[in-house]
C-alpha positions, 0 to 999 in steps of 0.5 A: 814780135807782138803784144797783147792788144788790150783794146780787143780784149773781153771786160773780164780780163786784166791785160798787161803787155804780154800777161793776161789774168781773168777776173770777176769783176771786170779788169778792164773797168778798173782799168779805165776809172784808174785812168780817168781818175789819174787824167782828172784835172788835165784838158781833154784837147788833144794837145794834152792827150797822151802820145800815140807813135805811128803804128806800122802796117802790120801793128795795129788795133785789131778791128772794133776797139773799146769794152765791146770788142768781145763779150758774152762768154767770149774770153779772148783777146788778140795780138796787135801784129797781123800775121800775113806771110813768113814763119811765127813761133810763139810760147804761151803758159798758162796756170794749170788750175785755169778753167778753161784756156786757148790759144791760137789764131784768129781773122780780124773778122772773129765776131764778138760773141764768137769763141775760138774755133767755134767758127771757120775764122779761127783755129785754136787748142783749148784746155777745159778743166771744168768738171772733166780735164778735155783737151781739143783742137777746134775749128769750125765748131769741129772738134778732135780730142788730143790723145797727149798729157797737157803741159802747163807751157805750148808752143804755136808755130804758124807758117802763113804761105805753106797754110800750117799752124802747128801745136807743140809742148814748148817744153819737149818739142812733142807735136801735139796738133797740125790744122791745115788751112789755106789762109784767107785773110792775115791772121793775129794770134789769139788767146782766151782765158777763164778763171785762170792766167796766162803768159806769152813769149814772143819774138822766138826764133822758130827751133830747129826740132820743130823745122825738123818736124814739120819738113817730115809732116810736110812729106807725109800726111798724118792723122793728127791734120784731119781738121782744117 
């Protein structure tokens, strides 16, 4: 179970717990002058600032906080759960009409200006509909086109320990796309998004098609694994 952390996120996108919208004007800036013309009249002491519950461990802020924490052409936001062993699964849809739009997982390390799967600490499937419909899975600027329609909801299965982070069509189960990786550092889910939304469903139990799925992947080796 995780939320969106909207402290990661790029100025150009509205969050809101698990919804994420891109807009021109800057969302994340309207957000903090409703917040500050709503706090104006209070003390600025820390016995009047709003309540923090303890994080645990594993929720946390993703790393650099505030408006910078991605930026440039970096549309992206991360979850606030460190992924660091065990089985995920996670379902994202997104609007259709979306310009461009990914999801995937990411090290903390991810840098502000980085994009998803641009670079070797992040694995993601991206959407681009701007001028020609592509649609790709990326990492470490290596690209492979995906030969599959793309459906308007995915599924992201991740086991830490086995090093697979599976792609599937949340709604037929099809397996779409396999990176096998060894993982390094803990991981945190991550999304990116221009002109278009999203939501996510957390919390799923990881279904018995895609265990089925991925036990026959593990015991033979096929082409859809060639990025790692």
């Amino acid at each position: 179970m995780f939320r969106l952390d909207a402290s990661t996120s790029h100025q150009n996108l509205r969050v809101e717990d698990l919804a994420v919208e891109w807009d021109a004007m800057g969302g994340k800036v309207q957000d903090i002058k409703a917040r500050e013309k709503e706090g104006k009249g209070r003390t600025a002491s820390p016995v009047h600032s709003p309540a923090r519950g303890v994080p645990s461990p594993k929720r946390m802020s993703s790393g650099r906080g505030g408006r910078d924490r991605f930026t440039a052409e970096s549309y992206t936001v991360l979850g606030d759960t460190l992924i660091d062993g065990g089985e995920q699964y996670w379902e994202v849809r997104y609007e259709p009409d979306s310009k461009a739009f990914g999801l995937g997982v990411a090290y903390r390390s991810l840098g502000r200006f980085e994009q998803l799967g641009k670079t070797p600490a992040s694995w993601c499937l991206h959407v681009n509909n701007w001028l020609q419909v592509s649609f790709t899975a990326k990492h470490a600027n290596k690209v492979k086109v995906l030969d599959a329609p793309v459906p308007d909801c995915l599924g992201v299965h991740c086991d830490f320990h086995q090093g697979l982070l599976s792609f599937y069509n949340a709604r037929t189960k099809q397996l779409l796309h396999t990176f096998k990786a060894k993982f390094t550092q803990p991981l945190l889910p991550a999304f990116t998004v221009w002109c278009g939304s999203f939501q996510v469903t957390t919390g799923l139990q990881v279904p018995s098609s895609v265990r089925c799925l991925q036990k026959r992947g593990s015991a033979t080796s096929s082409s859809n694994t060639s990025l790692t």
